[in-house]
C-alpha positions in Angstrom: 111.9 86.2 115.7 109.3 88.9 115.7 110.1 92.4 115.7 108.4 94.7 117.9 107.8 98.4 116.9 107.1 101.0 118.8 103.3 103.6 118.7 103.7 106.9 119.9 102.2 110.2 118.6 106.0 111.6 117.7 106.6 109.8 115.0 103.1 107.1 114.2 99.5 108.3 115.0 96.9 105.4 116.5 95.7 105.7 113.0 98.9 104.9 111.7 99.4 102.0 114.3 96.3 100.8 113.3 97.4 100.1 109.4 100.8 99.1 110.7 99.3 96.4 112.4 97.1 95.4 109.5 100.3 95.3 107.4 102.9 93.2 109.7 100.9 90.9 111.4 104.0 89.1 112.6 105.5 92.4 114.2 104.2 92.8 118.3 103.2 96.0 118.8 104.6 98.5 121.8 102.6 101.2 123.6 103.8 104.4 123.9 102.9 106.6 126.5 101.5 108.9 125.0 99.0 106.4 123.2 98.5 104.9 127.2 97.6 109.1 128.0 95.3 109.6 124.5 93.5 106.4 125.8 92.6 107.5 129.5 92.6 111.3 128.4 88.3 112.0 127.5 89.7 115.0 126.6 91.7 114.2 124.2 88.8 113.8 120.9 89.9 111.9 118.2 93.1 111.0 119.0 91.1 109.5 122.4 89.0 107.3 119.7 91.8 106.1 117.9 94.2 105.0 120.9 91.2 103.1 122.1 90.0 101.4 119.1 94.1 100.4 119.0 93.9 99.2 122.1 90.8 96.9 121.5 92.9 95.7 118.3 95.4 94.7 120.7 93.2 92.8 123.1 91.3 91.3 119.9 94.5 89.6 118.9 95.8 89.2 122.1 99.1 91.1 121.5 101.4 94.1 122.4 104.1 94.8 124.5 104.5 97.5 127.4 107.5 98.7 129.3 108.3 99.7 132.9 109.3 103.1 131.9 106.2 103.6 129.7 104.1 103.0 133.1 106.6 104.7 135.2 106.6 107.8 132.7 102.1 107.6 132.3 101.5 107.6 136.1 102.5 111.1 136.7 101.3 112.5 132.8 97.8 111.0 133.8 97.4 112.6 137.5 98.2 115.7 136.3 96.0 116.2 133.2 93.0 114.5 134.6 93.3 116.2 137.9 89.7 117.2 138.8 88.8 120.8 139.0 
């Protein structure tokens, strides 16, 4: 059975995720949400290159896992920093 581990800036940078990935390629990642924010978030600089080149390693290999609550918990996290001025 595969294990699944899960990406969040906490505890494992999308650099981090990146090499983790390279290293157990039988293991299906899991999006945080706050790699789902660095991704949408422009704002964000690096760490808004590096959830986004993780997230085109996970469409490359056609992998990765999210949850309700990550979506649940992004929604509201998203709205309010990229509100418009």
């Amino acid at each position: 059975m595969s294990s699944v581990k899960a990406f969040g800036l906490g505890a494992t940078s999308p650099s981090r995720a990146k090499s983790f990935m390279s290293d157990n390629a039988s293991a299906i990642p899991f999006v945080d949400t706050n790699i789902l924010v660095y991704a949408h978030d422009a704002d964000e600089g690096v760490k808004h290159l590096q959830a986004g080149e993780f997230f085109s390693q996970l469409r490359e290999r056609r992998t990765g896992a999210i949850s309700t609550q990550v979506l649940q918990e992004f929604y509201p996290t998203i709205t309010r920093r990229c509100r418009p001025s």
